[in-house]
C-alpha positions, 0 to 999 in steps of 0.5 A: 637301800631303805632310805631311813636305813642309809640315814641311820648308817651316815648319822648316829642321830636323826630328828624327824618331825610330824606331818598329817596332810600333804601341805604338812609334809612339804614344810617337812620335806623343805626343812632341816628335819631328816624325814617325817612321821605319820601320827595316829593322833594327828591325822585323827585329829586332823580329821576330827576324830579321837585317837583310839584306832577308830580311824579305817586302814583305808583312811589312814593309807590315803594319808599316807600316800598324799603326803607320799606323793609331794615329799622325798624324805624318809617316812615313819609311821605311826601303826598303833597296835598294828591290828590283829595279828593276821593283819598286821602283815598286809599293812606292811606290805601295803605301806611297803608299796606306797614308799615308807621306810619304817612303820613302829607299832606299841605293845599295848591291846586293840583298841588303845587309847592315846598314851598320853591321855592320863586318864586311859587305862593302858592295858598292855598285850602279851609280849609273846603275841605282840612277838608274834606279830612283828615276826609276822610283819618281818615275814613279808617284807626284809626292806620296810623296818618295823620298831617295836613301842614299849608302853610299859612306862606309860602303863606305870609297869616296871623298868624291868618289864620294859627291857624283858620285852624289848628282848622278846621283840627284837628275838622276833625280829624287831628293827629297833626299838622305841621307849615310850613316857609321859614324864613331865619333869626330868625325863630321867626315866627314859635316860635310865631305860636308854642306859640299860637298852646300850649296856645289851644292843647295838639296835636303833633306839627311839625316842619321843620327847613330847612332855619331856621336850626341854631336853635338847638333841644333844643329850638324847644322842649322847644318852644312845638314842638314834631317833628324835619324833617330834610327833604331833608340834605342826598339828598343835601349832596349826590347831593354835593358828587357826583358832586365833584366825577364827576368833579374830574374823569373827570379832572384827567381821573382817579378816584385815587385822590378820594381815601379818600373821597368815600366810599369804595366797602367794605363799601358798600358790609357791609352796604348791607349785602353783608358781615356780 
């Protein structure tokens, strides 16, 4: 069985947690966090390069598999828009073949910008074409699931909107559903949208609380949501770390006084397997 689907049977909730590189993913795969998401904006920007889907499927699928081969636990994917429609299928199946277990892909139009960029305009595509598409995903592979983003919060369209939507998605077939917002105060609006989504269905529902993170895993469960993304945090710390590493190297001209806060070569060489 689908490894994120035998978690979500045992568990009401489950937190996942981002991974961007193979290093990454094993401080995923040895922690608490029940399975990993690969980011669009963090393996863009693990690479240096913005998220608007300028990063290649070939690129992306490389990412994917290096984390594939050094961790066990269940993956989500990150599938932006998906593509066009005739080729959406084929990433489907290509990540099908390389063991992830979920893929969610957002309503908005090719090429999007990131949604948390304030500055973007969030153009959302026809739900009947983004419908289109997740049938057409679902055609070609019964096992991977496929989560339909709703980015109506997110493009400042309506509550209903959203709900009209993740109707016509999950009448194409949809797995589950993940609600997307940039709240930054109460996260009320995802609450409310979580009300209303239970009040019609019994499907997995998402959640990624990046702006509204001080709201705890028990009050999202308790709100109905199945799945935590923690979506971009080892990236953003890592980012921070070796900013400070840089600077302080370069201020010194010698790397002593980092002494105590990096990782030392024996921890590296341990959590490679280099040594057992």
């Amino acid at each position: 069985m689908n490894k994120l689907k035998k978690a979500l049977k045992e568990r009401d909730c489950i937190q996942i947690l981002e991974a961007h590189n193979g290093l990454s993913g094993k401080i995923v795969e040895n922690s608490g966090f029940e399975g990993m998401w690969e980011s669009s904006l963090t393996d863009s920007g693990s690479k240096g390069l913005p998220d608007t889907e300028l990063v290649t499927m070939d690129s992306r699928l490389a990412t994917i598999r290096q984390i594939r081969e050094v961790t066990t636990k269940p993956m989500i994917v990150d599938g932006d828009t998906g593509g066009q429609l005739d080729h959406f299928p084929y990433w489907v199946k290509r990540l099908e073949y390389i063991g992830v277990e979920a893929v969610i892909i957002e309503d908005k139009c090719y090429p999007k910008k990131n949604s948390l960029d304030k500055s973007a305009s969030h153009i959302l595509e026809d739900p009947d074409k983004f419908a289109a598409k997740i049938a057409a995903g679902k055609k070609v592979s019964k096992d991977i699931m496929i989560f339909a983003r709703l980015e109506s919060l997110i493009a400042k369209h309506s509550m209903y909107e959203a709900l009209i939507r993740a109707e016509a998605y999950i009448k194409a077939g949809a797995d589950g559903i993940m609600i997307h917002s940039k709240s930054e105060v109460s996260g009320d609006e995802v609450l409310e949208f979580a009300a209303r989504f239970r009040e019609k269905w019994d499907l997995p529902l998402v959640c990624v609380p990046t702006t509204y993170n001080h709201m705890t895993e028990k009050e999202l469960r308790e709100a109905g949501f199945n799945v935590i993304i923690h979506a971009n945090h080892l990236l953003r710390a890592s980012y921070k770390a070796m900013q400070m590493a840089a600077d302080q190297i370069e201020s010194d001209g010698r790397s002593v006084a980092l002494n105590n806060d990096i990782a030392t070569v024996k921890d590296i060489f341990a959590i490679t397997g280099y040594t057992k």
